[in-house]
Short mmCIF file of the C-alpha atoms (twelve columns), coordinates in Angstrom:
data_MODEL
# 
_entry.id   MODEL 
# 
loop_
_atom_site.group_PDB 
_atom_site.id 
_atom_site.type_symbol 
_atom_site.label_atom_id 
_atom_site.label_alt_id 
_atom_site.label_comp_id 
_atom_site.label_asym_id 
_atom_site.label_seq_id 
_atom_site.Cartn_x 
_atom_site.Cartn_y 
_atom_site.Cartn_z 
_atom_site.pdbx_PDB_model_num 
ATOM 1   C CA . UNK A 1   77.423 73.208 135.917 1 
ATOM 2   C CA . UNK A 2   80.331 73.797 133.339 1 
ATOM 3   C CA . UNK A 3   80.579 73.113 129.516 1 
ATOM 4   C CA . UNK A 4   82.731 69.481 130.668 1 
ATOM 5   C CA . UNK A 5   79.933 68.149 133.170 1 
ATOM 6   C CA . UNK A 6   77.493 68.684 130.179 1 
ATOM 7   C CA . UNK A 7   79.506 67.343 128.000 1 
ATOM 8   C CA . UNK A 8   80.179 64.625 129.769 1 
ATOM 9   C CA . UNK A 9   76.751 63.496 130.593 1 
ATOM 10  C CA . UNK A 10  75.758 64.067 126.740 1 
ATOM 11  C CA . UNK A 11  78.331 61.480 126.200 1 
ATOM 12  C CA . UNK A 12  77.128 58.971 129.281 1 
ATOM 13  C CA . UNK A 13  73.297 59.175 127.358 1 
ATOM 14  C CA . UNK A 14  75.177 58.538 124.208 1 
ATOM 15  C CA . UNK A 15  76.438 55.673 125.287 1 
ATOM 16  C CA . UNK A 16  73.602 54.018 127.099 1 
ATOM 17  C CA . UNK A 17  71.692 54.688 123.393 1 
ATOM 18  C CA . UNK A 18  74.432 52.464 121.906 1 
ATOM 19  C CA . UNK A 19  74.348 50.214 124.322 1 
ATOM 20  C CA . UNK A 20  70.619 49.370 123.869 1 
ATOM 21  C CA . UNK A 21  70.337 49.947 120.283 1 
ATOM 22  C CA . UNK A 22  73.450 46.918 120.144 1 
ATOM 23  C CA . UNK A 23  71.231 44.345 122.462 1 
ATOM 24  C CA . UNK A 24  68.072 45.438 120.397 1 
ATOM 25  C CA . UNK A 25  70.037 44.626 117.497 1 
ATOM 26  C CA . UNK A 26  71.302 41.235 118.878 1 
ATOM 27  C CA . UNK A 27  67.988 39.833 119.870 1 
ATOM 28  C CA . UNK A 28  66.446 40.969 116.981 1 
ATOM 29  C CA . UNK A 29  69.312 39.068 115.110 1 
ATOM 30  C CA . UNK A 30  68.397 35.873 117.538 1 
ATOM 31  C CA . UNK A 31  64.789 35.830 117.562 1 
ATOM 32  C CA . UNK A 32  64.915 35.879 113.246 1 
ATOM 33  C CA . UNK A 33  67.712 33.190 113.427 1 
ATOM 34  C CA . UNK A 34  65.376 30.732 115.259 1 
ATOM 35  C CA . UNK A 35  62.569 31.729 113.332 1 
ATOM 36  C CA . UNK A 36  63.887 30.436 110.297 1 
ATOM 37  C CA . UNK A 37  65.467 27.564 112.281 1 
ATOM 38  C CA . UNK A 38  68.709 28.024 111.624 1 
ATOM 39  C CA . UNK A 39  71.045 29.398 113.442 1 
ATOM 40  C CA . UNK A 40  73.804 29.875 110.564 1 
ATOM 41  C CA . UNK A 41  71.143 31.236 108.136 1 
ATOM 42  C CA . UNK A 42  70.865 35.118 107.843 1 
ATOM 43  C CA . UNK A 43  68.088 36.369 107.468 1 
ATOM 44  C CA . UNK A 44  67.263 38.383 104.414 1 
ATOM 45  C CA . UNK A 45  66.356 42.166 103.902 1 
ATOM 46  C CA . UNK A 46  67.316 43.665 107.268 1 
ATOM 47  C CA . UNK A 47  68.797 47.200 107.307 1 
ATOM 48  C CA . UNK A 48  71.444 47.441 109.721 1 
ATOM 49  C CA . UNK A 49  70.818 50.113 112.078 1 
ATOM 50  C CA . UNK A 50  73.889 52.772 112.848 1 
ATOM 51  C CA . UNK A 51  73.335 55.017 116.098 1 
ATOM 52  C CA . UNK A 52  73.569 58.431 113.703 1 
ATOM 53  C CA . UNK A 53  70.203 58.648 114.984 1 
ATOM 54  C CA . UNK A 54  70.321 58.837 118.419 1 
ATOM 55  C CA . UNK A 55  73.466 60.938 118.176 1 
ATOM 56  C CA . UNK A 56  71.562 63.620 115.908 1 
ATOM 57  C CA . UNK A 57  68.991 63.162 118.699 1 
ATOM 58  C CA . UNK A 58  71.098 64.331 121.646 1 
ATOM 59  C CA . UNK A 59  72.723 67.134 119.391 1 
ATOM 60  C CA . UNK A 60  69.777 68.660 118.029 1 
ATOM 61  C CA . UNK A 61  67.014 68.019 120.940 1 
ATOM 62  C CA . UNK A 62  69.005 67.248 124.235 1 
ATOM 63  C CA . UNK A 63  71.810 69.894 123.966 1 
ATOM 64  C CA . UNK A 64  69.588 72.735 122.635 1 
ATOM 65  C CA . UNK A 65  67.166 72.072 125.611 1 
ATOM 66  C CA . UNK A 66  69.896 71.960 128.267 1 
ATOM 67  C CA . UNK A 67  71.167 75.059 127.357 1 
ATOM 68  C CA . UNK A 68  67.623 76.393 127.112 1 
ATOM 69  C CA . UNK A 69  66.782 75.300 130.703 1 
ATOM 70  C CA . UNK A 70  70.193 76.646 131.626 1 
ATOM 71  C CA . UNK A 71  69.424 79.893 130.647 1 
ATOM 72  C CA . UNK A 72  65.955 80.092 132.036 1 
ATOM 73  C CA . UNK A 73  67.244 78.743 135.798 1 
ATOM 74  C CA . UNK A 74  70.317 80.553 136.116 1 
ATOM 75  C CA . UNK A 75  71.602 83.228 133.294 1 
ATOM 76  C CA . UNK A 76  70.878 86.760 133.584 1 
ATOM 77  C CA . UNK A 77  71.525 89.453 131.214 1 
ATOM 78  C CA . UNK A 78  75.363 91.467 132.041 1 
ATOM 79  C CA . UNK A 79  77.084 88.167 133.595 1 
ATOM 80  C CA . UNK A 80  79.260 85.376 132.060 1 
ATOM 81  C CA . UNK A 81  78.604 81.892 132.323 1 
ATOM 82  C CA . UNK A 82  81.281 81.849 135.195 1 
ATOM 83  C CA . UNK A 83  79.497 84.221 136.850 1 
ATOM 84  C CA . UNK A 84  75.980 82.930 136.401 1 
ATOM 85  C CA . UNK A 85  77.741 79.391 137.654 1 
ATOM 86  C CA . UNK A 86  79.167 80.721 140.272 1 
ATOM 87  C CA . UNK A 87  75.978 82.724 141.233 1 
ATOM 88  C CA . UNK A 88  74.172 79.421 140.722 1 
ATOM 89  C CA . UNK A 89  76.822 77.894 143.491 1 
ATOM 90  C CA . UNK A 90  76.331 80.088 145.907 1 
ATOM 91  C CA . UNK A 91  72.415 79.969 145.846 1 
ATOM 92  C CA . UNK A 92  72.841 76.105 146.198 1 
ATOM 93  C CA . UNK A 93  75.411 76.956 148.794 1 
ATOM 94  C CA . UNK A 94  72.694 79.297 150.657 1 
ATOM 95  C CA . UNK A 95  69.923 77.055 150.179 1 
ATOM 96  C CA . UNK A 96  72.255 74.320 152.096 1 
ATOM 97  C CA . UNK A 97  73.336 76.992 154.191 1 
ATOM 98  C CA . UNK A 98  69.500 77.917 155.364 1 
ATOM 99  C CA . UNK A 99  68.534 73.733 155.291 1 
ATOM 100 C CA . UNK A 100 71.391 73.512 157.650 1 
ATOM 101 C CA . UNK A 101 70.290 77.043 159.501 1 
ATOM 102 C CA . UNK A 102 66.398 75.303 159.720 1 
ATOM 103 C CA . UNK A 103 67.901 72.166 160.670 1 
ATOM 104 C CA . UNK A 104 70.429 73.783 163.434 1 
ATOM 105 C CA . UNK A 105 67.636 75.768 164.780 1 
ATOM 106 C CA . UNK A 106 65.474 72.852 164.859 1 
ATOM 107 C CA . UNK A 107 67.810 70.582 167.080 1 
ATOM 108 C CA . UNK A 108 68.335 74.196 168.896 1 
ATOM 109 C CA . UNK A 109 64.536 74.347 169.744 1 
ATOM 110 C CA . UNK A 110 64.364 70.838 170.408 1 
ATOM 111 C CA . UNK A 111 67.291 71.040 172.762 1 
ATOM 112 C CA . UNK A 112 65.804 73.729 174.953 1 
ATOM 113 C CA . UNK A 113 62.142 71.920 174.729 1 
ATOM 114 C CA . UNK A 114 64.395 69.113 176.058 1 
ATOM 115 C CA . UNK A 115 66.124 71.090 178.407 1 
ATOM 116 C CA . UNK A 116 63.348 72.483 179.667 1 
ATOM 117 C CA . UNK A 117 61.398 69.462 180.130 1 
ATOM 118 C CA . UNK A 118 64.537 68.129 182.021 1 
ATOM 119 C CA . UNK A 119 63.934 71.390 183.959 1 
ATOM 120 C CA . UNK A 120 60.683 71.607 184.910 1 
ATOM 121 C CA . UNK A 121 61.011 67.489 185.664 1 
ATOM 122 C CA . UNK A 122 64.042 68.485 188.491 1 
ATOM 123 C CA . UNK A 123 61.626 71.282 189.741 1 
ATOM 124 C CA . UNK A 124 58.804 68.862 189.970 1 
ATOM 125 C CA . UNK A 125 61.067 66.170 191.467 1 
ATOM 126 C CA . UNK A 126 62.468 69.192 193.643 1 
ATOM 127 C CA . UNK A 127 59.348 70.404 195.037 1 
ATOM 128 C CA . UNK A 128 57.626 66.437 195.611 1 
ATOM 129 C CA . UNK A 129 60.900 65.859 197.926 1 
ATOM 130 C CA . UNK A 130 60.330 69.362 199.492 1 
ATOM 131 C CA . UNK A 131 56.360 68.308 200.349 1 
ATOM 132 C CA . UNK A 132 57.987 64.676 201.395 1 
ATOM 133 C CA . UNK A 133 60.227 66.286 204.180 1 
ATOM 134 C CA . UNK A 134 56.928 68.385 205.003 1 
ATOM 135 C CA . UNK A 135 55.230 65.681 205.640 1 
ATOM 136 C CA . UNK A 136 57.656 64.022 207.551 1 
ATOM 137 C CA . UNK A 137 58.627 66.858 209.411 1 
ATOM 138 C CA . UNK A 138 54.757 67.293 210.459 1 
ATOM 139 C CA . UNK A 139 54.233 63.274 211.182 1 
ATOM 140 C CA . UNK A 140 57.655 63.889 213.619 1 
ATOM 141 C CA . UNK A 141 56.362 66.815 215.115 1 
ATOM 142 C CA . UNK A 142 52.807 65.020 215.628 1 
ATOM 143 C CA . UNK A 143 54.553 62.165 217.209 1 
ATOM 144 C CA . UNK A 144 56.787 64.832 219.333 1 
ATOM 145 C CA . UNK A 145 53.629 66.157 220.562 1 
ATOM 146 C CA . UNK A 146 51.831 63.218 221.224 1 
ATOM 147 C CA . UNK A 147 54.809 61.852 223.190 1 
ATOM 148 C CA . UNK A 148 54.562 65.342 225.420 1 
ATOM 149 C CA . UNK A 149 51.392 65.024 225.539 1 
ATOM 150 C CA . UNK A 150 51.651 61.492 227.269 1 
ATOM 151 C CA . UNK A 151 54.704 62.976 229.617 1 
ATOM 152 C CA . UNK A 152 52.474 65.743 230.719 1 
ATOM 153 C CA . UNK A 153 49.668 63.687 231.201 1 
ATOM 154 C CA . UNK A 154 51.769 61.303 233.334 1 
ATOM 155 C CA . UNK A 155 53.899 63.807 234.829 1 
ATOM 156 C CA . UNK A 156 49.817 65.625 235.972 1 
ATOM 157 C CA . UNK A 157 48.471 61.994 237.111 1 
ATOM 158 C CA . UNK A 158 51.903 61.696 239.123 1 
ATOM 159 C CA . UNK A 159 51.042 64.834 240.773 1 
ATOM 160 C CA . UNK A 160 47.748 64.427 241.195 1 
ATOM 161 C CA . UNK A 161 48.792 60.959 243.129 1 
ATOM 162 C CA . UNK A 162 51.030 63.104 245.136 1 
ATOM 163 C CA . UNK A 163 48.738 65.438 246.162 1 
ATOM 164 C CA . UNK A 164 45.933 62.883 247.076 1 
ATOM 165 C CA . UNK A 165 48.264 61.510 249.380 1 
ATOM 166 C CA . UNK A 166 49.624 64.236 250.804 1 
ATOM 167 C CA . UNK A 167 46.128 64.985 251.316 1 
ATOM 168 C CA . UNK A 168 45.329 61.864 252.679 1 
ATOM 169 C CA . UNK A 169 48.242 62.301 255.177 1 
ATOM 170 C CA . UNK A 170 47.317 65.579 255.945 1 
ATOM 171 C CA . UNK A 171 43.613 64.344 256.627 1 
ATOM 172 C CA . UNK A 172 45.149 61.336 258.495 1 
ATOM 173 C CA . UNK A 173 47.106 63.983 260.771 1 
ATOM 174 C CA . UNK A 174 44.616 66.059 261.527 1 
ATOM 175 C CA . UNK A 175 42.659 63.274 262.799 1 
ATOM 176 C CA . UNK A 176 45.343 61.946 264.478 1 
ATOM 177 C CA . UNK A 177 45.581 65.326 266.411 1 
ATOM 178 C CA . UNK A 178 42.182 65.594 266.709 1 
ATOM 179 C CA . UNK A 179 41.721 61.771 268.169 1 
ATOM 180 C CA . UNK A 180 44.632 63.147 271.109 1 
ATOM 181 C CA . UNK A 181 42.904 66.032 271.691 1 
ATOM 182 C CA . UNK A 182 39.930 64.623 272.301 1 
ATOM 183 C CA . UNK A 183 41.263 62.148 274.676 1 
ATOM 184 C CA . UNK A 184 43.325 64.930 275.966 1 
ATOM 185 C CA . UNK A 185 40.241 66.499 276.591 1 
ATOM 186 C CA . UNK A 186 38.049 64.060 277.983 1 
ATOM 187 C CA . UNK A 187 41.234 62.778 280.208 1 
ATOM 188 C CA . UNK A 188 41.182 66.203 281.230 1 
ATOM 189 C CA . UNK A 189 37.740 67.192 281.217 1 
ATOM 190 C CA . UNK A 190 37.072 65.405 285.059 1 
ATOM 191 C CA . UNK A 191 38.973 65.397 288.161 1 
ATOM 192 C CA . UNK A 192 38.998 63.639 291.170 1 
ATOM 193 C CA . UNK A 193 39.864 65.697 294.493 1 
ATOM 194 C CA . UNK A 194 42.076 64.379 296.711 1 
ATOM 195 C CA . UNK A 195 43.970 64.633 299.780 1 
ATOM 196 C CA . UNK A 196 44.872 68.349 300.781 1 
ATOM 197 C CA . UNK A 197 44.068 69.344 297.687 1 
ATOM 198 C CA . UNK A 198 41.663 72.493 297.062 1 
ATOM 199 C CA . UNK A 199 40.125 74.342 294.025 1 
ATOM 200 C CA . UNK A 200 42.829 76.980 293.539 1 
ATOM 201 C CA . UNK A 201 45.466 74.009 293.302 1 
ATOM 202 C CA . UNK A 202 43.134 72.078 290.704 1 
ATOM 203 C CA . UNK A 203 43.017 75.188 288.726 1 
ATOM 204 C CA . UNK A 204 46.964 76.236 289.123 1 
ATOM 205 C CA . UNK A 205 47.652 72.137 288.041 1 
ATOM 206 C CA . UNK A 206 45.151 71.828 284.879 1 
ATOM 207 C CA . UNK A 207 44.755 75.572 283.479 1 
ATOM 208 C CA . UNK A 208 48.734 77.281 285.127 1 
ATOM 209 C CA . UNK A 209 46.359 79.477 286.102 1 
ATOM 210 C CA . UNK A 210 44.910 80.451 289.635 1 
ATOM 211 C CA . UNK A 211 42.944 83.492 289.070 1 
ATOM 212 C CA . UNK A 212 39.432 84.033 290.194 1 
ATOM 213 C CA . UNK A 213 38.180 84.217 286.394 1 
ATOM 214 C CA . UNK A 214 39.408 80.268 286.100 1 
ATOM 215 C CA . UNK A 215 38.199 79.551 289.587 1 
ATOM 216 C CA . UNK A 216 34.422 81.271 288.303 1 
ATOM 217 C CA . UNK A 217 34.368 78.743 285.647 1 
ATOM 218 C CA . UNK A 218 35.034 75.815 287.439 1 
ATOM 219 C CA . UNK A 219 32.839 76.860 290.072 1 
ATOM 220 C CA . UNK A 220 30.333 77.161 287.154 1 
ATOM 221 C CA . UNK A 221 30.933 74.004 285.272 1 
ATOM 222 C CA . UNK A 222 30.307 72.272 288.238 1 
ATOM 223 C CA . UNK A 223 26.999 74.644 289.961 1 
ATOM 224 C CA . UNK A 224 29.311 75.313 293.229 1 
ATOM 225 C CA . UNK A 225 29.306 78.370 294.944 1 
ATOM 226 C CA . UNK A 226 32.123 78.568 296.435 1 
ATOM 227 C CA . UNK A 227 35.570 76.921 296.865 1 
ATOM 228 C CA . UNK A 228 35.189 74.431 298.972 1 
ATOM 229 C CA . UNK A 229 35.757 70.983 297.998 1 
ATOM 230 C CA . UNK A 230 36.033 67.435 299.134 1 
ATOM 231 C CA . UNK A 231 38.094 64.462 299.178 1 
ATOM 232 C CA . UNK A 232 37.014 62.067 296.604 1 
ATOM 233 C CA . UNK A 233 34.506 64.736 294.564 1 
ATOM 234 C CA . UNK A 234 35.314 64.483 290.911 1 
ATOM 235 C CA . UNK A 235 34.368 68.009 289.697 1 
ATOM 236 C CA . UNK A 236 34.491 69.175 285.760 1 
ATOM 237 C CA . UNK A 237 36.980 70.950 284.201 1 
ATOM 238 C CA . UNK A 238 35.801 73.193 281.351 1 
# 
């Protein structure tokens, strides 16, 4: 603060005595005028009041105390005033400069605590969509093996139903062949004899075969003992 900006404010709290010491003056002027009930009588015995008061008061008490607290905040011993100013400046200017610095490192540490709550919110969000597709994923593969499941399961009763009737078929051949056999073999299983017809013919025409082992065993089927046979004898065929 230079010698101007105190003198200047001296001057501003010179004023603003004068000021008030002029109203006090004019109501005390008023409120005596209506007291005597007149407002064009004077009253009597007043002492004016001048402001050499006040001034003396801001010379003797204001100024010396200024200065006083002046020197107390900001001289030091070895500087001018412009130097002790200018010293008093720049600690303003670095108390500002560290407000600003606490300030700028206060929006700094609330921009990362922001950032990093934006962060960890994307990771969050990041990871729920992650387990989402898991799920999904699983739930598709569940349904993709229930539906094979079902196929195979099909597919194995559609075999199954093959196989029974192939089965079945097979059964139903078999029996088939074993139904003609047997006829087959009780068609063949007798024989009538007749005309010019002998054993080794009956053999040659039932068996291809002739031979005196096939002749034995008709011969034994039938308790002969030997070949002779007659017209009209039905005889068994082994």
């Amino acid at each position: 603060m230079s010698k101007e900006d105190y003198r200047d404010k001296i001057e501003e709290h010179r004023q603003s005595f004068e000021e008030e010491q002029q109203e006090q003056q004019n109501l005390s002027r008023v409120s005596r005028m209506n007291k005597n009930g007149s407002t064009n009588n004077k009253p009597k015995n007043t002492k004016r009041k001048t402001p050499l008061m006040t001034i003396l008061l801001v010379i003797f008490i204001l100024i010396p105390l200024t200065i006083l607290i002046y020197l107390v905040k900001f001289y030091e011993p070895g500087k001018t005033i412009e130097e002790a100013e200018k010293d008093s400046m720049d600690a303003v200017v670095e108390i500002d400069k560290s407000g600003d610095e606490a300030k700028a490192s206060a929006a700094t540490d609330s921009n990362d605590k922001d950032a990093k709550a934006n962060e960890e919110a994307k990771e969050q969000a990041k990871k729920d969509a992650e387990k989402l597709a898991e799920k999904q994923k699983a739930a598709e593969e569940a349904k993709k093996a229930e539906a094979k499941k079902a196929e195979e399961a099909k597919l194995a009763q559609q075999q199954a139903e093959a196989a029974r009737k192939a089965e079945e078929a097979k059964k139903a051949e078999q029996a088939r062949k074993a139904e003609e056999a047997k006829q087959a073999a009780a068609k063949a299983s007798t024989h009538t004899v007749k005309e010019n017809e002998n054993l080794y013919r009956i053999a040659l025409n039932h068996y291809g075969n002739g031979s005196e082992a096939t002749l034995a065993k008709i011969r034994a089927a039938n308790g002969m003992t030997s070949n002779t046979v007659m017209v009209g004898q039905v005889i068994k065929l082994p």
